[in-house]
GUVEXRO-507138 format. One record per residue (C-alpha): residue number from 0; residue in one letter; z, x, y. Coordinates in nm, 4 decimals, decimal comma, padded with zeros to 6 digits. Each point is the difference from the previous one (the first is absolute). Layout:
{k->NUM r->A c3->Z c1->X c2->Y}
...
//
This chain:
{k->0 r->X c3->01,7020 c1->-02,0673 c2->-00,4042}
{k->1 r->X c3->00,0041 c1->00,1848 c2->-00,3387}
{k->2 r->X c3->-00,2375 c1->-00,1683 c2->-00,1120}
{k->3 r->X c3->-00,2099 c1->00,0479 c2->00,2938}
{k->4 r->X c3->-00,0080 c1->00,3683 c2->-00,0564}
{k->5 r->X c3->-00,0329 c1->-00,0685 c2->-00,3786}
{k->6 r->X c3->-00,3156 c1->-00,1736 c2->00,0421}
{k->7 r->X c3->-00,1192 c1->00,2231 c2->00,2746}
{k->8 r->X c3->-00,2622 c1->00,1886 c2->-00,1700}
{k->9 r->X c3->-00,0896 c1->-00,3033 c2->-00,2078}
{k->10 r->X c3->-00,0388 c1->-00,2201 c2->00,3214}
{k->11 r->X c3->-00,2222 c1->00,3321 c2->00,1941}
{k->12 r->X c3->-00,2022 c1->00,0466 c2->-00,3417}
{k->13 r->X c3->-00,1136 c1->-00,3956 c2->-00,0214}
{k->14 r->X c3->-00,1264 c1->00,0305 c2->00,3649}
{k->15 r->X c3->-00,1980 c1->00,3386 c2->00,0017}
{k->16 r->X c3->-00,1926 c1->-00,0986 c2->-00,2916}
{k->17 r->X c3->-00,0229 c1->-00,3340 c2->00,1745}
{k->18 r->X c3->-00,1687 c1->00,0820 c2->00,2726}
{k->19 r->X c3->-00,1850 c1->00,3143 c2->-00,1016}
{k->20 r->X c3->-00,2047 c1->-00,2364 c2->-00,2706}
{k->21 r->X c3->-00,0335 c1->-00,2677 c2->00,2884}
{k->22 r->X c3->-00,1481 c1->00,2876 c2->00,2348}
{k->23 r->X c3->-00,2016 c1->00,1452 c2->-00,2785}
{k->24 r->X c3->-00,1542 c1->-00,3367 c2->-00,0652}
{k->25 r->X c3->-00,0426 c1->-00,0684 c2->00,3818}
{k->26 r->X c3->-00,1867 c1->00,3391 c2->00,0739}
{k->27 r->X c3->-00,2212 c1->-00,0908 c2->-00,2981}
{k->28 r->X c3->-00,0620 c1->-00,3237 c2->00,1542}
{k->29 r->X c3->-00,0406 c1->00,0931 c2->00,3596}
{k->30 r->X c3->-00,0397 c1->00,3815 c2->00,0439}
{k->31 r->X c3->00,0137 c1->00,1064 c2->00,3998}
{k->32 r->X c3->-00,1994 c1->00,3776 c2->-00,0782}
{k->33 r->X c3->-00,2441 c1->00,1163 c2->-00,2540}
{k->34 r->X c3->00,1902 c1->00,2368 c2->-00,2635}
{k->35 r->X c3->-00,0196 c1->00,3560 c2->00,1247}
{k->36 r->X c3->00,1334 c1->00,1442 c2->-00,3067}
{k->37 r->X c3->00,0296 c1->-00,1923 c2->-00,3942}
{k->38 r->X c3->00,3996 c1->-00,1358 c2->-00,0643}
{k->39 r->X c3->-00,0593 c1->00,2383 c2->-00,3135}
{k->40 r->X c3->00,0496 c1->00,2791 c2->00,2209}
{k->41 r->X c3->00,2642 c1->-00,1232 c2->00,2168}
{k->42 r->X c3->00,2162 c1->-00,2605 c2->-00,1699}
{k->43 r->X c3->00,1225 c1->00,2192 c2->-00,2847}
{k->44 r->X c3->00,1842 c1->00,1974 c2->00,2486}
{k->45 r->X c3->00,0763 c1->-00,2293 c2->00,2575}
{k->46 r->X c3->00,1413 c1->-00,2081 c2->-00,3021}
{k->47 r->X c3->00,1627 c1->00,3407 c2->-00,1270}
{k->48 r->X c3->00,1667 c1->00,0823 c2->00,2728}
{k->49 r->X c3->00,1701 c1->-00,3352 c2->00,0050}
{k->50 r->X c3->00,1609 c1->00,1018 c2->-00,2998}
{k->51 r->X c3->00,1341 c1->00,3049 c2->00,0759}
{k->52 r->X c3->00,1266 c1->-00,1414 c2->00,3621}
{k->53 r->X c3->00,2081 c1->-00,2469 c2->-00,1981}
{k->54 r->X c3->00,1165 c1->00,2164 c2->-00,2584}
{k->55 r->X c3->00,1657 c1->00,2260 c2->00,2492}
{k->56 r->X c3->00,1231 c1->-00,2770 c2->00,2330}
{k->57 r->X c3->00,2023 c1->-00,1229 c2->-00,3054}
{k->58 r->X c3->00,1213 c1->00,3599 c2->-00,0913}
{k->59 r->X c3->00,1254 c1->00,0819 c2->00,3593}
{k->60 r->X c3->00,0704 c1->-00,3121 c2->00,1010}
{k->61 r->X c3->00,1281 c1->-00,2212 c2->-00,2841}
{k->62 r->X c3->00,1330 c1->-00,3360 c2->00,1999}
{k->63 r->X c3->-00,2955 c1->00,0494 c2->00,3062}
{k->64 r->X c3->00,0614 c1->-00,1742 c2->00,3265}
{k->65 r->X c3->00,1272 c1->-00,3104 c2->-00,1303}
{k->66 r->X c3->00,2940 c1->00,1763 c2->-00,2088}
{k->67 r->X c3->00,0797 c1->00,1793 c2->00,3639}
{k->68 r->X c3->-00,0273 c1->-00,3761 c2->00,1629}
{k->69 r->X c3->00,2389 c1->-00,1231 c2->-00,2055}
{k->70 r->X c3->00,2178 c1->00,3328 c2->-00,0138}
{k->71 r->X c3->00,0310 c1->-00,0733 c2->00,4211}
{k->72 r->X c3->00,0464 c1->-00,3918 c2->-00,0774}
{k->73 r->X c3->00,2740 c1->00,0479 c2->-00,1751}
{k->74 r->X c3->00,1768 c1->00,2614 c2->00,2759}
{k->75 r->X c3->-00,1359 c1->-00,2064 c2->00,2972}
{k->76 r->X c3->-00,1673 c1->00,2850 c2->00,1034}
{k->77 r->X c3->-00,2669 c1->-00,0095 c2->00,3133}
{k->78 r->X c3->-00,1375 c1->-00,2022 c2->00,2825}
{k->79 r->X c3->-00,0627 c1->-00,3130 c2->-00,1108}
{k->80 r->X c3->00,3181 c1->-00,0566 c2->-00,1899}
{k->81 r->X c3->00,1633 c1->00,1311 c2->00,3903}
{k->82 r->X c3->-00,2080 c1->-00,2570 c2->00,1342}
{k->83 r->X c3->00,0792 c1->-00,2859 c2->-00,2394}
{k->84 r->X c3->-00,3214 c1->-00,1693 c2->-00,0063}
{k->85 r->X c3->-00,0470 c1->-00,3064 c2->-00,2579}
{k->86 r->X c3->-00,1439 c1->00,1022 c2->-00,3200}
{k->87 r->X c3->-00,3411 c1->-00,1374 c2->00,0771}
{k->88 r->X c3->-00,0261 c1->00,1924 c2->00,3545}
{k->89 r->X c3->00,1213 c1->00,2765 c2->-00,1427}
{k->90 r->X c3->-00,2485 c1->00,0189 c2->-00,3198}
{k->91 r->X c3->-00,2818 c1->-00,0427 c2->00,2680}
{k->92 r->X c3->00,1358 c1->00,2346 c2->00,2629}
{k->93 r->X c3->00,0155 c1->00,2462 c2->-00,3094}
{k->94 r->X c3->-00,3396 c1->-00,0293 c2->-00,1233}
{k->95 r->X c3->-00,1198 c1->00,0216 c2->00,3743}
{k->96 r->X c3->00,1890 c1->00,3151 c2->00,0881}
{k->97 r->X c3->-00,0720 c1->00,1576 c2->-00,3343}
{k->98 r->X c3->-00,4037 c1->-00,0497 c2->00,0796}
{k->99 r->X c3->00,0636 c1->00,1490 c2->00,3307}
{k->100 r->X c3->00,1711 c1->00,2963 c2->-00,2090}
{k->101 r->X c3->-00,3190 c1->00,0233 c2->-00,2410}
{k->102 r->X c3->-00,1983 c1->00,0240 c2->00,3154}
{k->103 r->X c3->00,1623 c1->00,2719 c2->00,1974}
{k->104 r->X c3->00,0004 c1->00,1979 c2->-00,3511}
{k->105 r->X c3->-00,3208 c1->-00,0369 c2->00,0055}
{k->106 r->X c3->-00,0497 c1->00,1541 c2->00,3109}
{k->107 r->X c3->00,1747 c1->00,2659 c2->-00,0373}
{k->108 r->X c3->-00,1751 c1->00,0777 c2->-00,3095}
{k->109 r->X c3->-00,3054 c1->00,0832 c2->00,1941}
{k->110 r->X c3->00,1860 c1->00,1542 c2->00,3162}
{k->111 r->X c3->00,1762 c1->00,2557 c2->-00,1912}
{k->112 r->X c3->-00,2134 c1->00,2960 c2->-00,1974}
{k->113 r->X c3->00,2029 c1->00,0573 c2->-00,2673}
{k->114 r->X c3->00,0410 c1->-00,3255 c2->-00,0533}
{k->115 r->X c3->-00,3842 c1->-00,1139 c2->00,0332}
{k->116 r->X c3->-00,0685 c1->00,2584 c2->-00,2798}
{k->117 r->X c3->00,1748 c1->-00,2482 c2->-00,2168}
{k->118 r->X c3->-00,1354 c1->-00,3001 c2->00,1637}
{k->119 r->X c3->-00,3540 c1->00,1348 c2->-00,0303}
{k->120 r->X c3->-00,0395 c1->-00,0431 c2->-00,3675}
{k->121 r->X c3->-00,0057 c1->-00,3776 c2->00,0943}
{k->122 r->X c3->-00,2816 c1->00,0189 c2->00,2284}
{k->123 r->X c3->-00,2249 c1->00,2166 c2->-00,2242}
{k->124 r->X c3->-00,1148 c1->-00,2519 c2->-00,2479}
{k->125 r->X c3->-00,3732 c1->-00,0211 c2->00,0506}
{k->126 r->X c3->-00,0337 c1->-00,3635 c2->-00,0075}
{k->127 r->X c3->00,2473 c1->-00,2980 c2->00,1204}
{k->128 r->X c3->00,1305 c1->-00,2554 c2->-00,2230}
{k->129 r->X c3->00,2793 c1->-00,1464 c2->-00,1572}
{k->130 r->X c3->00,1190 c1->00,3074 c2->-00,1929}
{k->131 r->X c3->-00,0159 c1->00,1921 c2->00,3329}
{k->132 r->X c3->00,3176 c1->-00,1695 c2->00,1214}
{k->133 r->X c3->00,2033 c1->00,1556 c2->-00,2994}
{k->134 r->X c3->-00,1133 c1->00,3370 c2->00,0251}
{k->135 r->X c3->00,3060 c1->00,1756 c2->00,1911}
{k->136 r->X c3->00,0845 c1->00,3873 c2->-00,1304}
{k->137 r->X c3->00,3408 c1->-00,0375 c2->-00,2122}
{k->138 r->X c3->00,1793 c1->00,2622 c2->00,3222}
{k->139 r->X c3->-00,1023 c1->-00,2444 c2->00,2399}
{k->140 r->X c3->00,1230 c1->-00,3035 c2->-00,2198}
{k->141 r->X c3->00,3398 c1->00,1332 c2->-00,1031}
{k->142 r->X c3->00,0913 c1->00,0545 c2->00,4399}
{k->143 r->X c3->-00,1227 c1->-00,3085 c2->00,0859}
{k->144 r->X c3->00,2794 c1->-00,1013 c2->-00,2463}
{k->145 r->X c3->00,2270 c1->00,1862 c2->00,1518}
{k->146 r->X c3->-00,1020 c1->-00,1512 c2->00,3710}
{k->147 r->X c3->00,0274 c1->-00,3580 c2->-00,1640}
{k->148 r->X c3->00,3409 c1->00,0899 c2->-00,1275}
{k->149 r->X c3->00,1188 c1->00,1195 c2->00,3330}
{k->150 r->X c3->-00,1857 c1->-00,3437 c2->00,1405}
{k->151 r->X c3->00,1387 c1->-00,2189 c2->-00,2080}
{k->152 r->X c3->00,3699 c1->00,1142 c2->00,0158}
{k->153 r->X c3->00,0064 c1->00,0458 c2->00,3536}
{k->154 r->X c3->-00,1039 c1->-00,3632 c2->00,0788}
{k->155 r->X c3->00,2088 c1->-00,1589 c2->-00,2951}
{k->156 r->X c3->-00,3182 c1->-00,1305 c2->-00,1187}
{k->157 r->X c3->00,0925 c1->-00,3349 c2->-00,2443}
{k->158 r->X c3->-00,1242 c1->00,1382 c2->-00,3974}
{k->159 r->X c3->-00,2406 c1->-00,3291 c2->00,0190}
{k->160 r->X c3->-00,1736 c1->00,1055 c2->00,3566}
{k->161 r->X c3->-00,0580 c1->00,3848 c2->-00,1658}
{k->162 r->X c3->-00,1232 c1->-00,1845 c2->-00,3507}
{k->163 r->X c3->-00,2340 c1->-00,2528 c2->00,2264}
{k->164 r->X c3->-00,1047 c1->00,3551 c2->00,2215}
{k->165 r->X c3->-00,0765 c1->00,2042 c2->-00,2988}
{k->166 r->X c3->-00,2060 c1->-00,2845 c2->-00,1863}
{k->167 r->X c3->-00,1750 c1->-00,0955 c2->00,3405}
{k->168 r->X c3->-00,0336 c1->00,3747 c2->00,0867}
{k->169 r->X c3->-00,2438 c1->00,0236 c2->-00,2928}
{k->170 r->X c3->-00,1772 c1->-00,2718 c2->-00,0002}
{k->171 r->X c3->-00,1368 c1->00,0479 c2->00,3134}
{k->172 r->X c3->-00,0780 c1->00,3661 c2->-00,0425}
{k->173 r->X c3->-00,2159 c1->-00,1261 c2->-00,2986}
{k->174 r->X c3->-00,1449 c1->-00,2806 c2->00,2175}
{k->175 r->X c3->-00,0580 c1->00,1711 c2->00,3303}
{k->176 r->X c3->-00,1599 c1->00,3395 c2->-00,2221}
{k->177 r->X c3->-00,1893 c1->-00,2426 c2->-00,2019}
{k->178 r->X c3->-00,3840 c1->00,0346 c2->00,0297}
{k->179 r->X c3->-00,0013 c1->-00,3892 c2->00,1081}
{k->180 r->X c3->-00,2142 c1->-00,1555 c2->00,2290}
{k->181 r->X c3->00,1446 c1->-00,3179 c2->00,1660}
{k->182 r->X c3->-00,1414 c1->-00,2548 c2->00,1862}
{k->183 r->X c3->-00,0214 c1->00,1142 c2->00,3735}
{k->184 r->X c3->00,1496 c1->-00,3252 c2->00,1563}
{k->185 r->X c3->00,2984 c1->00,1097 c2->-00,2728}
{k->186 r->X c3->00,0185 c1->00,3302 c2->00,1087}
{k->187 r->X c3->-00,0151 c1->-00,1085 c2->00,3601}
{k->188 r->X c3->00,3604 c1->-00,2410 c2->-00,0487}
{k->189 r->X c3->00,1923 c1->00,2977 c2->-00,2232}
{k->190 r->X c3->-00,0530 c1->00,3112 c2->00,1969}
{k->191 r->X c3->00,2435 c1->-00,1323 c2->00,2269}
{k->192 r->X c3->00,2967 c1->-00,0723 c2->-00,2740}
{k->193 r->X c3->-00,0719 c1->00,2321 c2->-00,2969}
{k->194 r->X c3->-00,2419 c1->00,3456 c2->-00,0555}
{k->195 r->X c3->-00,3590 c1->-00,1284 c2->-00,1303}
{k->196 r->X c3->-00,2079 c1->00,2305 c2->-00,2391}
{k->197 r->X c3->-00,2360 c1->00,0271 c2->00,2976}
{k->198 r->X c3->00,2739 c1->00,1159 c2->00,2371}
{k->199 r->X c3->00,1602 c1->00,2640 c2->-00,2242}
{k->200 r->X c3->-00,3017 c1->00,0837 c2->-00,1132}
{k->201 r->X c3->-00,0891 c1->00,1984 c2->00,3300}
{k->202 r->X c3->00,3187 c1->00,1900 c2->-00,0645}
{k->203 r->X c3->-00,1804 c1->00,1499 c2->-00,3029}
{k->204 r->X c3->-00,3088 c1->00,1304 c2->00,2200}
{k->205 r->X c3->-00,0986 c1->00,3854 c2->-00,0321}
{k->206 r->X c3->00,0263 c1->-00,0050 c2->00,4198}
{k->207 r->X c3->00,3116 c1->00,1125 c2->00,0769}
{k->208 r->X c3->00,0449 c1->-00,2547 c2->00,3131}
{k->209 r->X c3->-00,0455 c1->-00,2521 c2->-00,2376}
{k->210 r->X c3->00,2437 c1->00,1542 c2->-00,2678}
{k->211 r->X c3->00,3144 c1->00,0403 c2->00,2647}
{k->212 r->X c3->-00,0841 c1->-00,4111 c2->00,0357}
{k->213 r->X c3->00,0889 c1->-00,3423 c2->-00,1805}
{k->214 r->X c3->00,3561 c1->00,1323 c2->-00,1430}
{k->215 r->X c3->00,1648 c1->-00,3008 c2->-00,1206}
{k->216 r->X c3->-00,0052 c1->-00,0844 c2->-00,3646}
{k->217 r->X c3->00,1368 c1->-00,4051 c2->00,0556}
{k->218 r->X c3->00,0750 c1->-00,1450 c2->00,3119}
{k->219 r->X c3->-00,3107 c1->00,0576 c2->00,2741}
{k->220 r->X c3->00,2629 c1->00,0384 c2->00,3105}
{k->221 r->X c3->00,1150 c1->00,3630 c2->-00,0179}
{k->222 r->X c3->-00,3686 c1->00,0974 c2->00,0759}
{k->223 r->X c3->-00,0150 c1->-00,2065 c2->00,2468}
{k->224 r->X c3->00,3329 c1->00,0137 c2->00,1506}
{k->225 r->X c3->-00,0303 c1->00,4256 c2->-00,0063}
{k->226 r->X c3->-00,3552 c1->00,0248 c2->00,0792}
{k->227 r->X c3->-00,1789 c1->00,0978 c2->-00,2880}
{k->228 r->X c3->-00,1911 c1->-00,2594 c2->-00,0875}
{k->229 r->X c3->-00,3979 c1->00,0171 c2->-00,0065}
{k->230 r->X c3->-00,2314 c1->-00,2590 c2->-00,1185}
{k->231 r->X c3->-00,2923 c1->00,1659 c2->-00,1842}
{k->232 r->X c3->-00,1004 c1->00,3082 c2->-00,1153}
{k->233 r->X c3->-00,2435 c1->00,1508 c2->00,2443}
{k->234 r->X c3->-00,3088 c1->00,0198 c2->-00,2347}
{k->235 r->X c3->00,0944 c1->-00,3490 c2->-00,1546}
{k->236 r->X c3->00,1741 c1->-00,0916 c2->-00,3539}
{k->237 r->X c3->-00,3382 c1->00,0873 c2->-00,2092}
{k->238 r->X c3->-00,1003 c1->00,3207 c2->00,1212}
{k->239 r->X c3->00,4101 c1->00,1530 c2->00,0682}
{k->240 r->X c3->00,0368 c1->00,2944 c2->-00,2010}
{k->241 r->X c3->00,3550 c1->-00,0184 c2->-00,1629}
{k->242 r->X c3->00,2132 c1->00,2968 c2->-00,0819}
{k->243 r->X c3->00,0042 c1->00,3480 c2->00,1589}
{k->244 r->X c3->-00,2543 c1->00,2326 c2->00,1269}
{k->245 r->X c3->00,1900 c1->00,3048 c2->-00,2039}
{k->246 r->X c3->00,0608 c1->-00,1744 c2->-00,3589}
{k->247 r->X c3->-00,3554 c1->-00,1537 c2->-00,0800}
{k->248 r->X c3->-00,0637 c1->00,1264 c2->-00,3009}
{k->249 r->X c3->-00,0043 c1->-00,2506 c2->-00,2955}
{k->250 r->X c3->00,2318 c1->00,2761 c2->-00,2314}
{k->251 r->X c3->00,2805 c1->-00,1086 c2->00,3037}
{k->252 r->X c3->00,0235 c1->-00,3112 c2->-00,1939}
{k->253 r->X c3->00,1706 c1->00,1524 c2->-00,3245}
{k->254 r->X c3->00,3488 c1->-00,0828 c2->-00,0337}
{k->255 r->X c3->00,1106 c1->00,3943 c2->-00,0494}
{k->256 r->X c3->-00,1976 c1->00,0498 c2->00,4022}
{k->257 r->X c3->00,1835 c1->-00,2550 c2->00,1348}
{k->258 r->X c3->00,3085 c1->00,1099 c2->-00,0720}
{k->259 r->X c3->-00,0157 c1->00,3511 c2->00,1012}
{k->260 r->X c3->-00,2016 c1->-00,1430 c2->00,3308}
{k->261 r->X c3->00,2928 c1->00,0984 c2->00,2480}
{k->262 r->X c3->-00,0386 c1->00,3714 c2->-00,1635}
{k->263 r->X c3->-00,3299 c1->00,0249 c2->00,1494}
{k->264 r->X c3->-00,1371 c1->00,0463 c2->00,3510}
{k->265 r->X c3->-00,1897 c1->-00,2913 c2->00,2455}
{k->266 r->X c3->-00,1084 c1->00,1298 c2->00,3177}
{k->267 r->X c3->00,1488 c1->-00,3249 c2->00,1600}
{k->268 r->X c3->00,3142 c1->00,0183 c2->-00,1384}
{k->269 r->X c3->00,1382 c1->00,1410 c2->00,3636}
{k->270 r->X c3->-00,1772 c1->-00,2723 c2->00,1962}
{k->271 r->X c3->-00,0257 c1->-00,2973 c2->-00,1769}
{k->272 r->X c3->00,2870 c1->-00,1672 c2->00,1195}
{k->273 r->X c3->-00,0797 c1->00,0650 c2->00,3586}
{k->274 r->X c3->-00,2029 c1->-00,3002 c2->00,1121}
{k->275 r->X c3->-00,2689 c1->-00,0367 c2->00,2664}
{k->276 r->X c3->00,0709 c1->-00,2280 c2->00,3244}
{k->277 r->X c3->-00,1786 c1->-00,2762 c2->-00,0726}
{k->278 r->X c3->-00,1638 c1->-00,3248 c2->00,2274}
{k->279 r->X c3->-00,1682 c1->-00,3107 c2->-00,0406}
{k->280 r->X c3->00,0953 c1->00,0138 c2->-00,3545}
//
């Protein structure tokens, strides 16, 4: 297990640049939207603010969620130890009830103001690809952290199921953010397993019904399951306008206005997170 958490950030580092060259290549290949705005003006930040995230996860938190998985292991500490599933059951029960932890984060993300402020900076890029998925305000990074902590020690999670989370937890941020456009029969047999870019795609809409939709980030069943899902974007994947109606202006793309985003005011900041009954959807 040492060297599990030795080769943590070695293990996380292979797969990010993994998969963000495979999506890069893919949205080359087969782009879903027309560019709204050059990567010039978007990926230097987006990119940036990857750096800085990390940076400051590794200052506060210098072991992460798997040095507090194995810090539990070794005290067996939380539910599924209590339980005494088999190691397999209980790396898969972990991963499951860890997504379902992302998810209601999520949620509350957008239901609380103060916390939406944070969560906003992720909504107003201008366009919608794979750098979108790792643009998340350092505040907002460091207590999610926190909430996987608390997650993680309170179910006992095995170190392997929160190494195998963390990995698969972006990846498919990357993938389902990624300005791809699969085939629709492909689409059609995923949606019901695992977030497609065309599902979480609508979550990224400027319409506010369609924001306070399509939470998940992995598994497709928490939507589902908690009634949140919604198919398409009213106005269709082309012609969506992503962001938010308050933070259009191209100079919100710097890195120094994102991160002093939550400082300033969005007349939706008090409603967002209050969404619409909804039929036929």
């Amino acid at each position: 297990m040492d060297t599990l958490l030795a080769n943590e950030p070695v293990i996380r580092l292979a797969a990010f640049a993994g998969v963000l060259a495979a999506m890069v290549a893919l949205e080359a290949l087969l782009p879903r939207r027309h560019r709204s705005f050059p990567r010039l003006r978007r990926w230097p930040s987006n990119l940036g603010i990857v750096a800085v995230d990390t940076l400051l996860l590794r200052l506060v938190f210098p072991t992460a969620a798997v040095g507090a998985a194995l810090a539990a292991e070794a005290r067996g500490i939380g539910l599924l130890p209590w339980l005494g599933l088999p190691g397999p059951v209980a790396v898969l029960a972990a991963v499951v009830l860890l997504d379902l932890a992302i998810y209601l984060q999520h949620l509350l993300f957008h239901s609380v103001p103060a916390l939406w402020r944070l969560h906003r900076m992720h909504h107003a890029d201008l366009d919608f690809d794979v750098t979108t998925g790792l643009r998340f305000h350092p505040v907002e990074i460091l207590l999610s952290m926190v909430i996987k902590l608390a997650v993680v020690v309170a179910l006992g999670a095995p170190a392997v199921a929160v190494l195998l989370f963390e990995v698969l937890l972006n990846a498919s941020s990357m993938f389902n953010h990624a300005n791809l456009r699969l085939p629709p029969w492909l689409d059609r047999a995923l949606r019901p397993v695992l977030v497609t870019p065309d599902m979480h795609r609508v979550h990224h809409s400027a319409v506010p019904r369609e924001t306070n939709s399509n939470f998940g980030f992995n598994l497709a069943l928490w939507d589902r399951l908690f009634g949140t899902y919604r198919a398409q974007p009213a106005a269709g994947h082309e012609a969506m306008t992503v962001g938010i109606e308050d933070f259009r202006d191209p100079v919100e793309l710097r890195l120094d206005r994102m991160l002093t985003q939550p400082l300033r005011d969005d007349d939706r900041a008090e409603t967002l997170g209050r969404r619409e009954p909804r039929s036929g959807d």
